[in-house]
N, C-alpha and C positions, 0 to 999 in steps of 0.2 A: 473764170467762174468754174467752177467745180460741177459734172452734170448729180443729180440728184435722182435717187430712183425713189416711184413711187409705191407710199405702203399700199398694202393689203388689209382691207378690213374683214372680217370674215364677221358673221350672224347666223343665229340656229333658225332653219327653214320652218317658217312657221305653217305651208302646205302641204310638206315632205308627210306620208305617213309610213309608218313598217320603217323593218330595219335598213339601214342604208349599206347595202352590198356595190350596186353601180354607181360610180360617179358618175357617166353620162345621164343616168336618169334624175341624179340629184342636181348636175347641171342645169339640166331641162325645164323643173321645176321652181331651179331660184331664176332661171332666165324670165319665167313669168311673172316671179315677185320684181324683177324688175332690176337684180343684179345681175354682173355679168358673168358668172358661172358660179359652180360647187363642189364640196366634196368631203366624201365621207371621212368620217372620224369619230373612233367609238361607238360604230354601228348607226349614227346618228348622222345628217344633211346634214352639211354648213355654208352657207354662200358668202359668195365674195365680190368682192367689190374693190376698183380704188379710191382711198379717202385722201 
């Protein structure tokens, strides 16, 4: 068997507000939405997740 790596989903943080400069802060914020981290792109949160 072949191993398989797992995707990355990523979603716009629906908590996050203001521009997204830190990733640790954007981390932080999708940890509470319940993904396992975050990170900016285009000034904007994105969290992640594996699907």
């Amino acid at each position: 068997m072949i191993p398989v790596e797992a995707r990355t989903c990523e979603s716009p943080s629906t908590k996050f507000q203001g521009v997204c400069l830190n990733a640790k802060n954007c981390a932080g914020v999708c940890t509470g939405e319940g993904f396992t981290g975050g990170q900016c792109s285009s000034l904007k949160c994105y969290c992640t997740k594996t699907c």
